[in-house]
TIPA-843251 format. One record per atom (N, C-alpha, C): x, y, z; residue in one letter. Coordinates in steps of 0.05 Angstrom, whole numbers, plus 5000, padded with zeros to 4 digits. Each point is the difference from the previous one (the first is absolute). Layout:
<sites>
XYZa...
</sites>
This chain:
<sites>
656959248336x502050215003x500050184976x502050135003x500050234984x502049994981x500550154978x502249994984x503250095013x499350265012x502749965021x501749865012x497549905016x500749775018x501249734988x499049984982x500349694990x503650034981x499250324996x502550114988x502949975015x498550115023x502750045018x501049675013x498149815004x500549805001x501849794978x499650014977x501049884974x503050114992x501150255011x502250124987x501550075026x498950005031x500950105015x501349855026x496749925002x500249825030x500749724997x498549884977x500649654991x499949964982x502450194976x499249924973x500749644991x501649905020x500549744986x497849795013x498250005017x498249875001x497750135017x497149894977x497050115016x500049915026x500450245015x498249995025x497749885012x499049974988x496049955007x499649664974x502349915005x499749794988x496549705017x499049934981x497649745009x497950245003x499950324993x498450165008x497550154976x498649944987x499050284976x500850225003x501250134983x500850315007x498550144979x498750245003x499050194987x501250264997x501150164979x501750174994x497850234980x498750235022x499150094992x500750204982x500550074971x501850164984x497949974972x500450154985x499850014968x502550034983x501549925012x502249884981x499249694994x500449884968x500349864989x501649874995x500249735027x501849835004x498249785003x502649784996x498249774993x499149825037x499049905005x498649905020x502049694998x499749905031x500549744996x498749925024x500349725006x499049835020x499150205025x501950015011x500250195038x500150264985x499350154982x501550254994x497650134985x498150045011x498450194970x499850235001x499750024974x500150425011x498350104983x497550145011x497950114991x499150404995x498650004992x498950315005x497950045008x498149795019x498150175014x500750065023x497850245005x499550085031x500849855016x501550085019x500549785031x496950015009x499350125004x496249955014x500149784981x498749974978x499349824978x500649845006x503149914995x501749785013x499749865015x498950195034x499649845015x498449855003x498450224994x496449914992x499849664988x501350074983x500149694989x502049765010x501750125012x501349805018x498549825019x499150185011x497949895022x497549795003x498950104970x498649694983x500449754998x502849965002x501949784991x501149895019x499249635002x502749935024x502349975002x501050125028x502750045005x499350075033x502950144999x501249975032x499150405001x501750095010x500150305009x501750104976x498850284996x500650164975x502150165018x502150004998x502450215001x500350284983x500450255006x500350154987x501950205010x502649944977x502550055003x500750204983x501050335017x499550254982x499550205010x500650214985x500750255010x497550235003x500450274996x496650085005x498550034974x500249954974x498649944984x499149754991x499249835013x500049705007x497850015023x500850115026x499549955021x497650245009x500150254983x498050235005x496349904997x500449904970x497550004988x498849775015x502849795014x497749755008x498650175034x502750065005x498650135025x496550194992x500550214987x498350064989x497549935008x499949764986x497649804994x499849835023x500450055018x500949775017x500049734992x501449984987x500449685002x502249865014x502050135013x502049935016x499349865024x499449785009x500149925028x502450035024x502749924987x502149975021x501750274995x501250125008x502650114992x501949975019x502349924985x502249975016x501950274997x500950175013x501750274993x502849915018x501549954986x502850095001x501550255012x501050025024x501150254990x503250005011x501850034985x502349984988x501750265018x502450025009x500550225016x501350154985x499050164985x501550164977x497850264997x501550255002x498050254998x500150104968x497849944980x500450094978x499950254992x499150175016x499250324993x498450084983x498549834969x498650054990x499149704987x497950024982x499449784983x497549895004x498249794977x497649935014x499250025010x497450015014x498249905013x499049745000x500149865014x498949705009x497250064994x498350145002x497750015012x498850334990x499750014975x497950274995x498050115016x499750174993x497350245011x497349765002x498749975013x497449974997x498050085021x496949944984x498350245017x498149915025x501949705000x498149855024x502049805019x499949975024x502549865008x500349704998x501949855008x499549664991x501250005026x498349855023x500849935030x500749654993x502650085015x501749744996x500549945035x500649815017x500949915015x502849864993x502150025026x501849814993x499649735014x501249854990x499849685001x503849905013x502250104992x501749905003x503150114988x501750075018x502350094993x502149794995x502350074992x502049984989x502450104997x502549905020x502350154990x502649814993x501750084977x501249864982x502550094990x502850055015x501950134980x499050364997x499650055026x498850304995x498450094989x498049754984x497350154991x497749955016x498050135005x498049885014x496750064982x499049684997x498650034983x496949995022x498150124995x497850115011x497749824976x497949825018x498549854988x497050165012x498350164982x496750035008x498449814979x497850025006x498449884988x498050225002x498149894984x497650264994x497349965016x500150195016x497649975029x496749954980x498149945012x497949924986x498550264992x497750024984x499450264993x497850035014x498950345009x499550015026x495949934980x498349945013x497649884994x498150264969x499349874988x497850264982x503050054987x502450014995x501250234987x500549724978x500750184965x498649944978x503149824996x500749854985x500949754985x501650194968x502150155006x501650124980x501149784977x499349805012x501249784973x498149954972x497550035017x498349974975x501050234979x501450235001x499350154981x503549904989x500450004967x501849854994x500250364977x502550024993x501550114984x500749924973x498950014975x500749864979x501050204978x501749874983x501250134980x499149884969x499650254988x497449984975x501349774981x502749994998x500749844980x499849675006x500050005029x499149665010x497849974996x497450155003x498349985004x498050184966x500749914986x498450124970x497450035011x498449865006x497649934999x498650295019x501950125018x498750275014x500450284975x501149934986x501550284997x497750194977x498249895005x497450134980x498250085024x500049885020x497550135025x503350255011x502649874996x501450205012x499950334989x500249884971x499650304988x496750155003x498949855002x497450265005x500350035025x501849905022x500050085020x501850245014x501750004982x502350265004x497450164984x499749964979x498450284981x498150105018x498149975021x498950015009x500050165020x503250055018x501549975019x501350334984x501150024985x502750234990x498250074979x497449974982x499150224978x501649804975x502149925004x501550014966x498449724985x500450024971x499449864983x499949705005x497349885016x500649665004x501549924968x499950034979x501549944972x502550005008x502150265023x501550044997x501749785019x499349975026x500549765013x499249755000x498749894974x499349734987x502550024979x500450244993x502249964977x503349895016x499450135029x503350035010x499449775020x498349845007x499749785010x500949744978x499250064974x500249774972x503450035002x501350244996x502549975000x501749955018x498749985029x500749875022x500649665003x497849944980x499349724999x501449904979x501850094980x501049984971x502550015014x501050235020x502850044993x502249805021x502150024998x501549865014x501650215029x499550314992x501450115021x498250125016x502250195015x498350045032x498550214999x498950214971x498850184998x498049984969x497349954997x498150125032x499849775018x498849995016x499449825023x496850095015x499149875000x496950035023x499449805021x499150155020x499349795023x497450125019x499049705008x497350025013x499749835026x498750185022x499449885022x497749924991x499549645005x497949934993x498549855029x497650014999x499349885033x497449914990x499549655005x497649954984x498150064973x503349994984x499450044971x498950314987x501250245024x499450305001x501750174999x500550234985x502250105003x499550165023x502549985020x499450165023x501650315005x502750024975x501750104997x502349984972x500850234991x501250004970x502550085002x502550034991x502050054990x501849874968x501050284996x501849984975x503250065000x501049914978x501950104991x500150124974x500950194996x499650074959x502950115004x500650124975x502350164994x499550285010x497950164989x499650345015x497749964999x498650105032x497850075006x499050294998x500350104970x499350224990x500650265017x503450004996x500950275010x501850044973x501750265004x502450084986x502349954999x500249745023x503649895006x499049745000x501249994967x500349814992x502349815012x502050094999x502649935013x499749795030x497050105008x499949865026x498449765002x500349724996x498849864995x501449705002x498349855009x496249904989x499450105038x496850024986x499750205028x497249735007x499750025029x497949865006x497950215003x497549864991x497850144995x497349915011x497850144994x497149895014x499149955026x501449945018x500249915019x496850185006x498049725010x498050065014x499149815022x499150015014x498749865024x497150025003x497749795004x497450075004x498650125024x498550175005x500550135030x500249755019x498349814996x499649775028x502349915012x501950024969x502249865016x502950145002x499450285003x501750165004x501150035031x502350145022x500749925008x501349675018x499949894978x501149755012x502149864991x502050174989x501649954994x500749824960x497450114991x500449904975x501750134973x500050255001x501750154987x502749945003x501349945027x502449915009x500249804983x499549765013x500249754971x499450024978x498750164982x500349954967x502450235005x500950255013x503450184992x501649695003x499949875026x502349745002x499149844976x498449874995x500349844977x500550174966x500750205015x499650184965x503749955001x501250165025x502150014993x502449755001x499149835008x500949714997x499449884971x497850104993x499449824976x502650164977x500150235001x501750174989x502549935000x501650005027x502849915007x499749674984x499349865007x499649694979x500350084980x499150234984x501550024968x501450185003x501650055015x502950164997x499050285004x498050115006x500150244995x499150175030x503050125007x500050125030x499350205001x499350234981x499050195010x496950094988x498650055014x496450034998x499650325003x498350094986x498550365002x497449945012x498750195007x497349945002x499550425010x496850054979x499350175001x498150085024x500250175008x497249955013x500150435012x496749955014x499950245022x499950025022x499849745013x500749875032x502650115014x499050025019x501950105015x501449905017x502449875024x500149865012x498449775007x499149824970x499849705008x502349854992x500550104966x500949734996x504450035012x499750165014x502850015012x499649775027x497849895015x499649785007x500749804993x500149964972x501349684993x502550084982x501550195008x502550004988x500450134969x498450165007x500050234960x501350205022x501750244970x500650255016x498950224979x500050155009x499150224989x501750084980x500450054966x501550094990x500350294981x497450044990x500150254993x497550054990x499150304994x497149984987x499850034968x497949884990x500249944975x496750104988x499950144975x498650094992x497849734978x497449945020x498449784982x498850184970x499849804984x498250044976x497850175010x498950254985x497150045007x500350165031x501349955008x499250105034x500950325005x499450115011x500550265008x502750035017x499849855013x501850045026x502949645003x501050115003x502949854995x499149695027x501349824995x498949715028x502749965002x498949855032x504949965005x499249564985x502550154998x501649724984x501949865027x499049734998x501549875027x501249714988x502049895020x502549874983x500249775018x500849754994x499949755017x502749904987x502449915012x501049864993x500149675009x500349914986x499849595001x501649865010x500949885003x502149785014x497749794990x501549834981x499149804978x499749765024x498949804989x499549665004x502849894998x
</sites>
């Protein structure tokens, strides 16, 4: 679960006794709290997570949580069951359960449920149709777990954007040194390849300063372009972000109606270093772990 969740549970729903007692619980957050028996609370990736859950014996992995929790696994498909709730209350705005993505996930239902006016809806995930490719292999990693990439990572952005491999070896080292949520780098890796890049820095070389830490680099390799991989490193960029407190994200760019797909808005245009002509500046806000 998520920091929310586990939040709203501890102070709200059952602060005087754990719920999910005889159970492992995983409390996905980068807050620095201490762990105990049923209670750990970590900072990797839910993919990751699961990933490694699944290695290990046990019963069925539960995953209890809201849509930053529940997006990226979908994402990746790793979700087999979902159970959806739905509650008779019209909220008028809020979340999304279920982000943008660029390929569909065919689910069947298996079995309903009604309870005190909620009725909870059980699918499971239909089989995948023959020849189409295995999205799990390609895994999402973040440079500071992973030291050992962040030297093929940097000649791989330099490569990719022109700028100084020196300069993103230097802001990868302080990635790996520092304790906060800026800079940050991350890599779609798929059989030990980068398949895809994203950043975070403070200014991606404009004149508004004021607007910041902006996500940056963002590239995709042609092969594996439309398939939804850009989507997952914006979701794991801005999750990894909300986990250190920090809800609001910039990002420069000259694109035009994409990245309003996964929830950026358009905020103003901003004059780059060097460039002739002004690029719009676009704005994400977070809803934390």
């Amino acid at each position: 679960m998520g920091w929310n969740t586990y939040h709203q549970i501890v102070t709200e729903l059952s602060p005087d006794r754990w719920v999910y007692e005889g159970m492992t619980t995983y409390v996905v957050t980068h807050r620095k709290l201490a762990s105990s028996r049923e209670i750990i609370f970590t900072a990797k990736d839910p993919c990751e997570l699961v990933r490694e859950l699944k290695q290990k014996p046990g019963k069925n992995i539960w995953i209890c949580g809201g849509a930053a929790v529940v997006q990226p696994l979908a994402a990746a498909d790793l979700i087999d069951r979902y159970t959806i709730s739905i509650i008779p209350t019209l909220l008028g705005s809020g979340l999304r359960l279920f982000g943008r993505t660029e390929r569909e996930l065919p689910l069947r239902l298996v079995s309903t449920l009604q309870h005190n006016g909620i009725t909870d809806l059980v699918y499971e995930r239909r089989a995948r149709k023959q020849g189409e490719k295995n999205e799990e292999e390609m895994e999402i990693w973040k440079i500071r777990e992973h030291p050992e990439l962040a030297e093929q990572a940097a000649a791989w952005f330099h490569t990719k954007w022109g700028v100084p491999q020196e300069a993103y070896r230097a802001s990868m080292q302080e990635c790996l040194q520092g304790s906060g949520g800026v800079p940050q780098w991350y890599a779609a890796v798929k059989h030990g390849k980068i398949a895809a890049g994203i950043g975070v820095i403070e200014n991606d070389f404009h004149n508004r300063k004021d607007l910041t830490p902006n996500v940056c680099a963002l590239y995709v390799e042609n092969e594996y372009r439309g398939k939804g991989l850009a989507g997952r490193l914006l979701q794991a960029v801005c999750q990894d972000m909300a986990d250190f407190g920090i809800d609001t994200l910039y990002l420069l760019t000259d694109h035009t109606s994409f990245y309003e797909r996964y929830g950026w808005d358009f905020l103003c245009m901003v004059q780059g270093d060097g460039e002739a002509a002004p690029s719009r500046m676009y704005l994400h806000k977070n809803k934390g772990l």
